[in-house]
C-alpha positions, 0 to 999 in steps of 0.5 A: 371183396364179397363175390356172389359164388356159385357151388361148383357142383350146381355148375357140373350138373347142370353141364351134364343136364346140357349135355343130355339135352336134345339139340333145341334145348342144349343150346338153350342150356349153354347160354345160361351156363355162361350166364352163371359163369359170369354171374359168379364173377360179377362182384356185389357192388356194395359202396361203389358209386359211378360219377359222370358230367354233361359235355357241352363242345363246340361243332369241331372241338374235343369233347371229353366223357369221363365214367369214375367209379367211387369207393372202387373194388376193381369192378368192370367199366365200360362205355356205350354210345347213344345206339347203345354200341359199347366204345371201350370195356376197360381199356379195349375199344371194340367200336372201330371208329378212330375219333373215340381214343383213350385219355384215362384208364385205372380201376377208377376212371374210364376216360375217353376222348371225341375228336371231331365232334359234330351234331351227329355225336349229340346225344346220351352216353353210357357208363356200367359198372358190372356189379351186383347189382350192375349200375349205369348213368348217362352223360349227355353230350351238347353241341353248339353250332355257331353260325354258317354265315353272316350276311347284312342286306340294305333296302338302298344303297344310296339314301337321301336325309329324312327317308327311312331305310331297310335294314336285315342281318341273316345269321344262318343254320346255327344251334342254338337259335342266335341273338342279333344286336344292332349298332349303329356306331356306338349307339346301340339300336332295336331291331325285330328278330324271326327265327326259322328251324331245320333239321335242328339248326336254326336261322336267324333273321333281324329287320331294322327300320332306320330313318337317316340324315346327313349326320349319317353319312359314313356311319356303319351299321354294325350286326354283332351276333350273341351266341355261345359258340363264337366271340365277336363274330360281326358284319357291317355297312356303311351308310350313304346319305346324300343331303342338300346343301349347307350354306354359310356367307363369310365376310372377306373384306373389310376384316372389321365388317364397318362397310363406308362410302368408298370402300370394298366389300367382298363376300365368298359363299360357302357351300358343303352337300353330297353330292357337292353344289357344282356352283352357286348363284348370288342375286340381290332380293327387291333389287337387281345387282349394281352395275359395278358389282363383280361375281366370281366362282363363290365370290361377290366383289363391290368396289367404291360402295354408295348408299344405293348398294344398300340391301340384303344379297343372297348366296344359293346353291342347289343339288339333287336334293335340293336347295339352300341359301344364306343372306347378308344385309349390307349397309353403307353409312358416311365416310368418316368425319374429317376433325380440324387440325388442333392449336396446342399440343396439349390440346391435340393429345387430348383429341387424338386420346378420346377418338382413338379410346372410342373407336377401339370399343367398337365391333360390328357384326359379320352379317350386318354392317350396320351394326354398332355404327350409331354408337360409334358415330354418336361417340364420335360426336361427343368426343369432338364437342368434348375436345372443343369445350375443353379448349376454349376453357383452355384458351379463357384460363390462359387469357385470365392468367395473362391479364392478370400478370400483366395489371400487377406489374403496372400497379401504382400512384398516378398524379395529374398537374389540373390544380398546380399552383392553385395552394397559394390562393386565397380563394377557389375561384382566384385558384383555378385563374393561377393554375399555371396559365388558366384556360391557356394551358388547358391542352398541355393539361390532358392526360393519357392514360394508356 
């Protein structure tokens, strides 16, 4: 190891120079003895290097300074904080502050640990190396501070769908400054940020403007904070959206929905709003409701129905926030047609196979009664011309066959007695005076022929 050595007699006279010197200038003298005392300890340095990283901790964690030397000879390290007030020489800690304590010490490495850290430890410290000449670099030493508390403000407890709302985050005395992101469920919404700074830290401020509808009702509004210091530090809301009804009118009876003369109809009306329809109204629109007519709670019952019950009825329901309504267009058509007992069995499968095949191809809707009747009546009437058609055709075969049968079994020769004993005459004249008794018998001559 080169050392920059001093003779030792240079040091003896200038000793005794000290000595000799009057009191004002011998102190003088001392001080730079004990300097070149010093100096003559102080190695040259030559291919040491000081190595050192910034720290970046979080407000009350451990930060961790590290000074090692490079291509080391043994030299002195030591630490100072940003006041230049020195933490440890070698393994020594002259500042009396129990946070800084000793991680790591060789000819090598100075290690030295912060507990506790707050924003006040922020700053430069130093690591020496006394060399010749002596070195010295910097650490610098980041706190972050995450927020203090997260607050989330809505301009209305209570919002009605349509009304646009106010909606502020307050992330509080943070370094650095944080970023605010708004959800609103997982839909990740857009908010306006202002950032006020003091002392340092800094607070954070973000506006949402919100326009709500019932679709809403329930759903949080979520304020998450970005910020180096923290991991999934958020707030919430829930947002209470009142509405004005939803009206829907189920058809009860007949399940099928074809409304005849004779028959019941029932309705229920359904409503759903916040707050909740205390009851509904049912009324009848150009008309009053029929006299035989029946409203309970929800519900509208009409017995044995007549084509004057035709109409459109309307369920409404109200709320503070307004009110809604549902139609339903009623119409009564004829009872079904009455079809004549048929003669055959054959002809009875057949009637029974058309009417049942037609029928079943036929659906009306929910809300209309009307529907799909003309197609079922005009099907009906087919089939029963068809069925009759077809047994009249029946019946002309049938009576054909019969005729038929009967003509060839009574087929053959027929002979009548007019010109008996009429082959032995001698002329035509003298043969019709001897047909057996001429005009005489003329009655037992007669045939019939049945």
């Amino acid at each position: 190891m080169a050392s920059a050595v001093l003779p030792s007699g240079s040091l003896c006279a200038a000793a005794a120079a000290a000595a000799a010197a009057p009191p004002g200038l011998r102190l003088r003298l001392r001080l730079l003895l004990l300097l070149l005392s010093a100096a003559a300890l102080i190695p040259t340095g030559d291919g040491q290097n000081l190595i050192t990283e910034d720290v970046t901790v979080v407000e009350g964690e451990v930060a961790t300074i590290s000074c090692r030397v490079k291509n080391s000879d043994d030299s002195v390290i030591q630490l100072l904080n940003p006041n230049r007030q020195t933490i440890y020489f070698r393994d020594f800690r002259p500042l009396k502050d129990s946070r800084f304590q000793l991680v790591n010490f060789s000819n090598s490495e100075l290690r030295v640990s912060l507990t506790n850290v707050s924003i006040s430890d922020e700053g430069r410290y130093f690591c020496q190396l006394y060399t010749d000449p002596p070195q010295e670099i910097y650490t610098t030493i980041t706190v972050l501070v995450p927020p203090r508390n997260l607050m989330i403000d809505i301009q209305k407890d209570t919002a009605v769908e349509g009304e646009e709302i106010e909606v502020n985050c307050t992330a509080m005395a943070s370094k650095p400054a944080t970023t605010i992101r708004w959800f609103k469920g997982n839909k990740e919404l857009t908010g306006k940020s202002e950032v006020e700074e003091w002392s340092d830290m800094y607070t954070v401020t973000s506006q949402l403007m919100l326009t709500v509808g019932k679709e809403d009702d329930g759903v949080p509004v979520i304020c998450l904070v970005d910020h180096p210091a923290v991991k999934d530090m958020q707030t919430q809301r829930y947002l209470e959206v009142q509405y004005k009804p939803q009206v829907h009118i189920q058809l009860t009876y007949p399940p099928q929905g074809l409304t005849r003369e004779g028959d019941t109809l029932e309705l229920t009306c359904e409503a759903i709003g916040k707050p909740q329809p205390v009851m509904v109204n049912w009324v009848r629109l150009d008309d009053d409701l029929p006299q035989h007519a029946v409203v309970s709670g929800s519900n509208l019952l009409i017995n044995n129905l007549n084509k004057t019950d035709n109409g459109t009825y309307r369920c409404e329901a109200s709320n503070v926030v307004g009110t809604a309504h549902s139609d339903y267009t009623l119409y009564v058509y004829d009872p079904p047609t009455t079809i004549p007992p048929p003669t055959t069995t054959t002809t009875t499968t057949t009637i029974l196979t058309i009417i049942t095949d037609t029928t079943a191809t036929t659906e009306p809707a929910v809300h209309d009664s009307r529907a799909g009747e003309d197609n079922s009546i005009r099907a009906v009437d087919h089939a029963v011309i068809g069925g009759v058609v077809a047994v009249v055709v029946f019946a002309m075969l049938c009576l054909l066959i019969i005729l038929g049968r009967y003509f060839a079994r009574h087929k053959g020769t027929y002979f009548t007695h007019e010109a008996k004993g009429a082959d032995d005459a001698a002329d035509a004249d003298t043969a019709i005076i001897n047909a057996e008794g001429g005009q005489n018998n003329s009655e037992e001559k007669k045939e019939y022929f049945i």
